[in-house]
C-alpha positions as CSV (number, residue, x, y, z in Angstrom):
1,X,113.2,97.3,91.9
2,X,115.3,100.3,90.4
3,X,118.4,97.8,90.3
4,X,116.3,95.3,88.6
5,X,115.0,97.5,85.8
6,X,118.2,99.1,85.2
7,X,119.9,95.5,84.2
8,X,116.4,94.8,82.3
9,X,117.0,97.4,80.0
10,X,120.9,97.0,79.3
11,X,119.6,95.4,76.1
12,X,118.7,99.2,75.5
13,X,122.4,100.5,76.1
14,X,122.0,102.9,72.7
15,X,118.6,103.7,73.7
16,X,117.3,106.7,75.5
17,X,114.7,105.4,77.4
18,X,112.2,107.9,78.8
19,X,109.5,107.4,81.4
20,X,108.9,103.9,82.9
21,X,105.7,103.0,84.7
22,X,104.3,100.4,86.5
23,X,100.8,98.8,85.4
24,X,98.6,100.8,87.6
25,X,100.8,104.0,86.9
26,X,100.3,103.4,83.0
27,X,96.4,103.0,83.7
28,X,96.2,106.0,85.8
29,X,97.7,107.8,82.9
30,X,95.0,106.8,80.7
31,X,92.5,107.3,82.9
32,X,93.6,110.4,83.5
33,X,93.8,111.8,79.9
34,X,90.4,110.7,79.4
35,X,89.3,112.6,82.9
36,X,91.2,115.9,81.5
37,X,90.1,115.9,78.0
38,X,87.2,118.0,76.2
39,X,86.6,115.8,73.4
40,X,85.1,118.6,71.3
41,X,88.8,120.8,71.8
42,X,91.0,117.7,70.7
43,X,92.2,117.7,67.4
44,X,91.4,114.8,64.8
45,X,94.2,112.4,66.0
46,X,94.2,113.4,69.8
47,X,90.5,112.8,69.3
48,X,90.7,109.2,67.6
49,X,93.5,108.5,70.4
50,X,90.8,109.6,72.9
51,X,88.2,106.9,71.8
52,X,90.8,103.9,71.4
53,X,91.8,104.9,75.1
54,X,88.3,105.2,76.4
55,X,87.5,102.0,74.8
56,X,90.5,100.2,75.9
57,X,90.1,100.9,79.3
58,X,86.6,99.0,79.2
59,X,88.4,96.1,77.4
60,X,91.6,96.0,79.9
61,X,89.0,96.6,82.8
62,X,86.6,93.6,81.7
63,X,89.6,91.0,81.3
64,X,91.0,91.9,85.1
65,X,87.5,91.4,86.6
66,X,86.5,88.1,84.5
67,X,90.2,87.0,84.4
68,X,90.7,83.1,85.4
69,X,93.5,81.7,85.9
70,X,94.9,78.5,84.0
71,X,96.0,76.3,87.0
72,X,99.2,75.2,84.2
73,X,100.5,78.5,83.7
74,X,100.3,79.4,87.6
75,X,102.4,76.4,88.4
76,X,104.6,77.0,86.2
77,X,105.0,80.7,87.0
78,X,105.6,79.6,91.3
79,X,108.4,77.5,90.3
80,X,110.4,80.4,89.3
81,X,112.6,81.2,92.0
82,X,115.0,84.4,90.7
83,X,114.1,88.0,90.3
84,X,112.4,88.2,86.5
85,X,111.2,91.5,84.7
86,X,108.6,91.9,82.1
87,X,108.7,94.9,79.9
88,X,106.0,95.9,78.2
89,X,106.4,98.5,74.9
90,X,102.9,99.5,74.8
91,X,100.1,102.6,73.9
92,X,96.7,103.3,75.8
93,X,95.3,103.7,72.2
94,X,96.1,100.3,71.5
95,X,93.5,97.5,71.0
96,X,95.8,94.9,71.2
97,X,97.4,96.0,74.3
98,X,94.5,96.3,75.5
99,X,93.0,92.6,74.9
100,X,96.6,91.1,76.1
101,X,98.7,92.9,78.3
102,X,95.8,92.5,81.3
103,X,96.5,88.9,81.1
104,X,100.1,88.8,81.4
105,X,100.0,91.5,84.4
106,X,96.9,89.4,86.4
107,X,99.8,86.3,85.7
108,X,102.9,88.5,86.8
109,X,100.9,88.6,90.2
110,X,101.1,84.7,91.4
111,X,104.7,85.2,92.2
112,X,106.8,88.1,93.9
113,X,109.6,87.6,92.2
114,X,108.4,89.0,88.8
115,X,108.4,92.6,88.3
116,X,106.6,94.4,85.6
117,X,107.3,98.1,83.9
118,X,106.2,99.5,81.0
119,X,107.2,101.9,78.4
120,X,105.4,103.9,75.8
121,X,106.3,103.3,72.2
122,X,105.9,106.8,70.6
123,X,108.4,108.3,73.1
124,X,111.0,105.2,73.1
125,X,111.4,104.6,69.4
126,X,115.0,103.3,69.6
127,X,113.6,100.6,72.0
128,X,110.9,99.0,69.9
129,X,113.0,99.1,67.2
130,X,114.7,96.1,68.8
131,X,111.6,94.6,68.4
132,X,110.4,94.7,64.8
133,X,107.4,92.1,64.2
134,X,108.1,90.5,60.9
135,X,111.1,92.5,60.1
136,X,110.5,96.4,59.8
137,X,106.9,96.7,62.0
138,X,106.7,98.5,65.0
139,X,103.9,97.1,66.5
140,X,102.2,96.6,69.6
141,X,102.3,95.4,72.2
142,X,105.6,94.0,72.7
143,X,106.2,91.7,76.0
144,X,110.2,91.0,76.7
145,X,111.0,88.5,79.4
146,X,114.4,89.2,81.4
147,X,116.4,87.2,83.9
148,X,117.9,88.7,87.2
149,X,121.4,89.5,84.8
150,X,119.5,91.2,82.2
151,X,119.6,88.3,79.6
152,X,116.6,87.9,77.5
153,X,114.7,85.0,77.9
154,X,111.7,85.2,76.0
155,X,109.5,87.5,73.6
156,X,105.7,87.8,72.5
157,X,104.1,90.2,70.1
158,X,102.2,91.6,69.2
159,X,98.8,89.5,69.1
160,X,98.3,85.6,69.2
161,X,99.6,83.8,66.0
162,X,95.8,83.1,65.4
163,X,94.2,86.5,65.6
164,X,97.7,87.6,63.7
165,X,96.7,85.1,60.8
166,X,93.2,86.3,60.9
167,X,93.9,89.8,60.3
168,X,96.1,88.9,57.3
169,X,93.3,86.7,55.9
170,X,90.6,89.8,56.5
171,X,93.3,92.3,54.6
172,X,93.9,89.7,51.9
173,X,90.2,89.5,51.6
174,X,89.4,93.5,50.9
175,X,88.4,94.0,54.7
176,X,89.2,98.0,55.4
177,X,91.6,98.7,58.7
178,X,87.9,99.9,60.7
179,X,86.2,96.2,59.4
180,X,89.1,93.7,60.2
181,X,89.4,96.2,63.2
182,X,85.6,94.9,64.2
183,X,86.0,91.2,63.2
184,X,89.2,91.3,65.8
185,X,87.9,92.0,68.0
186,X,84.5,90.2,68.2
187,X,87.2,87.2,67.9
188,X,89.2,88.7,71.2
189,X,85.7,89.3,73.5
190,X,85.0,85.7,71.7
191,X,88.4,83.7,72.4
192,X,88.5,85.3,76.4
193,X,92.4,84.7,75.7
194,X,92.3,81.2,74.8
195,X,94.9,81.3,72.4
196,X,97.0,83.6,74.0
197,X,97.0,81.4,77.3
198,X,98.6,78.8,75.0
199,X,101.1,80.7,74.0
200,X,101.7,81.8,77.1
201,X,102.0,78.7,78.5
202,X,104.9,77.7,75.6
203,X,106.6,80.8,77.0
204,X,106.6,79.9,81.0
205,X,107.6,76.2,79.6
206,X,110.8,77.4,78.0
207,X,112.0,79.7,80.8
C-alpha cells in the first residue's frame, strides 16, 4: 500500500505532503477531538470547528448505516482489475465531506484493488492547490482517482453539479452563508446521494 500511495501522489512532486490517513484513521481523529475537547475552553474558531465536526460525524455516520448500493456503479467498480487509489483532500469540519466522501469510501469497498487515503487540506495547501474548483477556490472535498502508474484518471469536487448550482442560486438570491448552509443540506438528507450516485456513475464509466 505504501508503494501505491507513493506513485498516487507523484502528481505532488513540489508538494510537501504531511500526514496521510486511511478512512477509519481520519474518523478516529475526529472522533477523537470531539472525545478530548471542553467546549467551553475552545476558542471561537476551534469552537465552530468543534460543532461542524460533531455534526459531521452524525451525517457521515447516517449515510454508512443507510448506505445502498447502486447495483450500476458496483458492476462497474468489479470490472476494474489494476491497483487504483482514491485520494481524498478533505476537513472533519466539512459538511460537504461529510454528505459525500461516506459514499465513495462504502463504493471503494466492493473491490480490493482500490485503495483509499486521505489528506487534510489546512496542512497540505500546495496539494489542493492543484485542485482549484472554478479557478482560484480551495474547496472541499476533493476526490482524485489514480491508476497503478500514478496517472490521473478522474476528478470530483467538491459537491454535485446540482447542489453546486443550488448554492449559487441561494447566494444570488440574498441567502446568508448559515441559511444556504440549512437549505443544503435539507436538500443532501433529501437527495440520499441521488445526484451524486450519477455522477459517480459517469466517473466509473470513463475509467
Amino acid at each position: 500500500m505504501e508503494f501505491i500511495m507513493d506513485k498516487a501522489l507523484k502528481t505532488f512532486s513540489k508538494s510537501k505532503i504531511n500526514k496521510i490517513y486511511s478512512y477509519n484513521e481520519y474518523i478516529r481523529e475526529a472522533e477523537k477531538f470531539i472525545e478530548n475537547s471542553n467546549s467551553r475552553d475552545l476558542s471561537e474558531q476551534d469552537k465552530i470547528y468543534y460543532d461542524y465536526t460533531k455534526i459531521n460525524l452524525q451525517r457521515s455516520s447516517r449515510i454508512e448505516k443507510t448506505f445502498k448500493p447502486n447495483n450500476e456503479i458496483v458492476e462497474l467498480l468489479k470490472k476494474i482489475d489494476t491497483s487504483q487509489t482514491w485520494l481524498f483532500i478533505t476537513e472533519a469540519w466539512c459538511g460537504d465531506s461529510a454528505q459525500n466522501i461516506p459514499y465513495f469510501f462504502e463504493y471503494s469497498k466492493f473491490n480490493n484493488n482500490i485503495k483509499v487515503i486521505l489528506i487534510l487540506r489546512d496542512s497540505n495547501i500546495e496539494a489542493i492547490d492543484n485542485y482549484f474548483t472554478e479557478g482560484n477556490s480551495r474547496s472541499i472535498p476533493k476526490i482524485v482517482f489514480f491508476d497503478s502508474n500514478g496517472n490521473e484518471l478522474a476528478r470530483w469536487g467538491s459537491r454535485p453539479k446540482f447542489a453546486q448550482d443550488l448554492v449559487q442560486q441561494l447566494k444570488a438570491e440574498g441567502y446568508t452563508k448559515e441559511e444556504f448552509n440549512k437549505e443544503l443540506h435539507t436538500w443532501y438528507a433529501k437527495n440520499r446521494g441521488k445526484e451524486l450516485e450519477k455522477e459517480i456513475l459517469e466517473i466509473f464509466k470513463s475509467f
